[in-house]
C-alpha positions as CSV (number, residue, x, y, z in Angstrom):
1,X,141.7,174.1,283.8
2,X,140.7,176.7,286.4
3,X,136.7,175.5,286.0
4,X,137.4,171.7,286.1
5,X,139.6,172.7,289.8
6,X,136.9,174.5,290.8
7,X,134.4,172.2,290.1
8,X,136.8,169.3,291.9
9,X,136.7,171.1,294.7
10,X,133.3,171.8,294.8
11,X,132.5,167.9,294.4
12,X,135.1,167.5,297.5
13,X,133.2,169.3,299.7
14,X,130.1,167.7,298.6
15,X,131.2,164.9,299.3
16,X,133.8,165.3,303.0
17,X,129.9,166.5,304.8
18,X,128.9,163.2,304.6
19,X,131.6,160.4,304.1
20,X,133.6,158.4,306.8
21,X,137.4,159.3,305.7
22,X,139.5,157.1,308.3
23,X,140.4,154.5,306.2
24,X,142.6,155.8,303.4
25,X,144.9,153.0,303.5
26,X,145.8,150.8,300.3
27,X,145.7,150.5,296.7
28,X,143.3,152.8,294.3
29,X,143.0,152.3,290.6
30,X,141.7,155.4,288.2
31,X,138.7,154.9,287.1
32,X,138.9,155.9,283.9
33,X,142.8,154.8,283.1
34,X,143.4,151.3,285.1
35,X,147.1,151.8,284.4
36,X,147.3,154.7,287.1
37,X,147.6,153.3,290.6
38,X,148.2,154.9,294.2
39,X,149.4,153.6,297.3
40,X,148.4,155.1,300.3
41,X,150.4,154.0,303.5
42,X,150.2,154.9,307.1
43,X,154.3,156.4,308.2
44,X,154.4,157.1,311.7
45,X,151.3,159.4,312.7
46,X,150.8,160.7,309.0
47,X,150.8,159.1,305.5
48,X,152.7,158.4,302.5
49,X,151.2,158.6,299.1
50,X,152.6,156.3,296.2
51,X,152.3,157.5,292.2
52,X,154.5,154.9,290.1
53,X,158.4,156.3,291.1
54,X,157.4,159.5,293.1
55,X,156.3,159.3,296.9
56,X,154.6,162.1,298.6
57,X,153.7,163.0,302.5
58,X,149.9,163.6,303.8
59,X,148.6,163.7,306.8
60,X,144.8,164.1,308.2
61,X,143.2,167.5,308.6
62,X,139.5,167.7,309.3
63,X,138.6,164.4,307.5
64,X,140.6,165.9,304.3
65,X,143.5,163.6,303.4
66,X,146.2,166.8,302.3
67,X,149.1,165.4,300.4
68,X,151.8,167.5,299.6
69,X,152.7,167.2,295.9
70,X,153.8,169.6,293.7
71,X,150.7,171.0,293.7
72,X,148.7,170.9,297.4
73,X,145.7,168.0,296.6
74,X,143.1,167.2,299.0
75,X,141.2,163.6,298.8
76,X,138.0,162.2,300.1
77,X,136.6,159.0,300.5
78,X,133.0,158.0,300.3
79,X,131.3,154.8,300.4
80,X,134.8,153.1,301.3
81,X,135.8,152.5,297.9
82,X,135.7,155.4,296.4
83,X,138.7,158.3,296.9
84,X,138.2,161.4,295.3
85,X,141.0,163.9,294.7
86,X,140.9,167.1,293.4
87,X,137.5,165.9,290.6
88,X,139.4,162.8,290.1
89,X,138.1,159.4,291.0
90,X,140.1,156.4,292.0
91,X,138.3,152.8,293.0
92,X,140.1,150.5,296.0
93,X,141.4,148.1,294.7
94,X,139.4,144.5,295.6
95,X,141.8,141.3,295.9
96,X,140.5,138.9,292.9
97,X,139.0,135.4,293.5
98,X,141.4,132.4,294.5
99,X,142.1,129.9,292.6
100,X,143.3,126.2,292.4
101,X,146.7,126.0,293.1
102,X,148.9,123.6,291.1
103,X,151.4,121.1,293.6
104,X,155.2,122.0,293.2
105,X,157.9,119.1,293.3
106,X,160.9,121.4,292.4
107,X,162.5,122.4,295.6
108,X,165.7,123.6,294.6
109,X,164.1,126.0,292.4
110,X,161.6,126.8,295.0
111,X,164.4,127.7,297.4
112,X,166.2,129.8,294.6
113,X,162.9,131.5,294.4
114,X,162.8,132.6,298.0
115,X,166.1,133.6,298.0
116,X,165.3,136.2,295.4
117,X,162.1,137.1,297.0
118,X,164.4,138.3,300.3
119,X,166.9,139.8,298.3
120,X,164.4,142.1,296.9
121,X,162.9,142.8,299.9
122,X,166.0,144.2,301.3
123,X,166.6,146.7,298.5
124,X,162.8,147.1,298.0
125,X,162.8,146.6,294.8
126,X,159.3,144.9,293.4
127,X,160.1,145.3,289.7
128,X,163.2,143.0,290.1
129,X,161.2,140.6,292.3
130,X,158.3,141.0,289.0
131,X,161.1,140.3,286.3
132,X,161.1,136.3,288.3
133,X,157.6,136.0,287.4
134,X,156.2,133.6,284.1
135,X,154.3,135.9,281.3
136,X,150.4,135.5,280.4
137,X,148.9,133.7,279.5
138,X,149.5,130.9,282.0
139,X,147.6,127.0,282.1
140,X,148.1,125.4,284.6
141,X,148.0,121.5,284.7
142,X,146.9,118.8,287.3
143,X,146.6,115.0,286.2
144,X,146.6,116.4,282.8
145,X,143.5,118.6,282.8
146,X,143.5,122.1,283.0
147,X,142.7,123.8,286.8
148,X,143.8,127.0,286.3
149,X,144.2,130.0,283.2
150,X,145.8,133.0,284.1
151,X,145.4,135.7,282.0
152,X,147.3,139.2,282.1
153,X,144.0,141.1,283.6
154,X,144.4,138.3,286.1
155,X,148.3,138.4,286.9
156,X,147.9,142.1,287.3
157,X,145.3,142.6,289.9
158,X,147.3,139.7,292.0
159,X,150.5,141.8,291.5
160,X,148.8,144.7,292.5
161,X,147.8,142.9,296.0
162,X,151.5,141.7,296.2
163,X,152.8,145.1,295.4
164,X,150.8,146.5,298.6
165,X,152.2,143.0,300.6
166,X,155.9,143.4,299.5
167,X,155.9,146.9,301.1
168,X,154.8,146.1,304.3
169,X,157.3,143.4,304.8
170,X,160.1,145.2,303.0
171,X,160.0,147.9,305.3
172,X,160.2,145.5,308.1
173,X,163.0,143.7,306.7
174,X,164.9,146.7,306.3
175,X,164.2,148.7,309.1
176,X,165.6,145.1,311.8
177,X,168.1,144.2,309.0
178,X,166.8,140.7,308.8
179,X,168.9,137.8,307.2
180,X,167.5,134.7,306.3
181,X,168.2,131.5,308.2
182,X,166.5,128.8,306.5
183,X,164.2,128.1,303.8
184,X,161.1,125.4,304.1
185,X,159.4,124.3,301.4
186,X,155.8,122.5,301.7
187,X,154.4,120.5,298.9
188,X,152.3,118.5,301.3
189,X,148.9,119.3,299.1
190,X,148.5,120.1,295.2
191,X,145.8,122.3,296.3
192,X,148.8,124.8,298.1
193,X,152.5,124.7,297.5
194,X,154.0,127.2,300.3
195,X,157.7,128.5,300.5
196,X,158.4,129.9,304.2
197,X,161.8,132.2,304.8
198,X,162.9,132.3,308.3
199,X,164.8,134.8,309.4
200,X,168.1,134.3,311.5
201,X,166.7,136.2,314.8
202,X,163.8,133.3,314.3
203,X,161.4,135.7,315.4
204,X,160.0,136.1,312.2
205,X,158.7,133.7,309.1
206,X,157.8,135.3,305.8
207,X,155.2,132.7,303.4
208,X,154.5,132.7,299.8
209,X,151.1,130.9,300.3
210,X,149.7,129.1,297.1
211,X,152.5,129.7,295.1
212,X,152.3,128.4,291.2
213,X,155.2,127.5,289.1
214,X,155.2,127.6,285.4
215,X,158.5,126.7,283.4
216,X,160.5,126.8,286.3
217,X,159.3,130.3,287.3
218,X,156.9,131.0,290.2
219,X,154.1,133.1,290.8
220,X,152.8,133.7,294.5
221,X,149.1,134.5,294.9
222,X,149.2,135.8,298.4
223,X,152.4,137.1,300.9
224,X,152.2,136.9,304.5
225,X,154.4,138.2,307.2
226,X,154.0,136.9,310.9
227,X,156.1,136.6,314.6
228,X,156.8,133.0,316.0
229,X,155.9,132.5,319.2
């Protein structure tokens, strides 16, 4: 244990001489065990490091990303995609490709939807807001021929993007106490089929964009969070 530390450290300092560490924010995926994940946001002037349930501060020191964990870790980034920490390496995670998007003509259950969606975003609670989502595999249908096939590898990398999404706005949410004020629902094109949540200050308008629905359950592809003029 005391050789493989050493030797992680070692490789950190190899690798901080030459690498550009100012962008540490977002998701990173073990390379060697996809099922372990970080997040990595910015909080105030310093940063907060996500592993499943537990949460820890960092902060910046001489390029060095130190996050206080049980144990004092030190990460690296090099080539922008790659984070090192402590010997361990971790790949940023890429947002997959988009795909056809399957028109909606369920409104009601549309609106339901977003309702849950913002109920979840104020007790920041993803895994609920995941429970609302169909199971792979997933075809999708238009005009009777198949446009889209979702399988689990697929539906995880877009939760993964969602996760990152949902804790943005959530935090924003939470931090004004926004309530939402109306629902819209646009079904306009069966290339898109959007849900937007306005929230009662109307400042604000939160979008699932593309937005699938399979057996009555929905699965956005992308979350945005914007100001209205």
């Amino acid at each position: 244990m005391i050789k493989k530390t050493i030797i992680g450290v070692f490789t950190l300092i190899l690798i901080s001489c030459s690498s550009d560490n100012s962008d540490f924010i977002g998701i990173w995926i073990n390379k060697k065990n996809e099922n372990e994940k970080l997040i990595i946001e910015k909080n105030g002037e310093n940063y907060i490091v996500s592993n499943g349930e537990k949460k820890y501060p960092a902060q910046v020191k001489e390029g060095l990303l130190e996050i206080s964990a049980d144990l004092p870790l030190k990460a690296t980034i090099y080539d922008k995609n790659n984070l090192i920490i402590n010997g361990i390496e971790y790949l940023r995670f890429k947002k997959p490709k988009e795909y056809i998007i399957i028109k909606s003509k369920d409104t009601k259950a549309q609106e339901k939807f977003g309702k849950i969606f913002f109920k979840s975003l104020k007790s920041n609670d993803f895994e609920e807001f995941k429970n609302y989502f169909p199971e792979p595999p997933i075809d999708f249908y238009y005009n009777g021929e198949i446009k889209v096939s979702l399988t689990e590898k697929n539906i995880s990398q877009i939760i993964l993007g969602m996760e990152y999404s949902f804790r943005e706005i959530s935090n924003i949410v939470i931090s004004q106490n926004l309530e939402i004020d109306e629902i819209k629902v646009d079904n306009s094109s069966y290339k898109q089929s959007d849900i937007a949540l306005i929230v009662k200050n109307k400042k604000y308008i939160i979008n699932f964009k593309e937005c699938l629905e399979y057996e009555k359950k929905f699965f956005p592809e992308k979350i945005s969070f914007k100001e209205i003029n």
